[in-house]
C-alpha angles and dihedrals in degrees: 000000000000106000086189097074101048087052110064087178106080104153127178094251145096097251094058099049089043090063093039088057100051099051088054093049091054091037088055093048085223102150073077098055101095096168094058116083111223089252090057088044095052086055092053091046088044092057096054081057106032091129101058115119098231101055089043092060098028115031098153094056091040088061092043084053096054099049080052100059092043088055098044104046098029098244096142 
C-alpha cells in the first residue's frame, strides 16, 4: 500500500512526516515483527513513505524522528 496516495497533504516538515510515519509503521504491523531490529523496521516504514518530502531532504533528522516516535509512544 502506498500511503502516499491516500494522503494528498505531504508537507516538508516534521509534523508531516511524523504523521506519515506513523501511519506506515501501523499499516506494516511492525511492532510484531520480533525478528527485525528497529533499524531494519524504520526502513521498512521509510519505504512505504520514500517519497515524502521530508525524508527525502532530511533523512538524518527523519530517522531521528523516527527513533523518537518509537521511543515516545512504545511501538518497538
Amino acid at each position: 500500500m502506498n500511503l502516499e496516495a491516500s494522503n494528498e497533504n505531504l508537507y516538508n516538515n516534521a509534523d508531516s512526516f511524523a504523521m506519515a510515519f506513523d501511519a506506515a509503521w501501523n499499516d506494516s504491523n511492525l511492532r510484531n515483527e520480533k525478528d527485525k531490529t528497529i533499524n531494519q523496521k524504520i526502513q521498512l516504514a521509510f519505504a512505504k513513505i520514500e517519497t515524502h518530502p521530508f525524508l527525502i531532504k532530511n533523512p538524518i533528522q527523519a530517522k531521528n524522528i523516527a527513533l523518537f516516535r518509537i521511543k515516545l509512544l512504545g511501538l518497538s
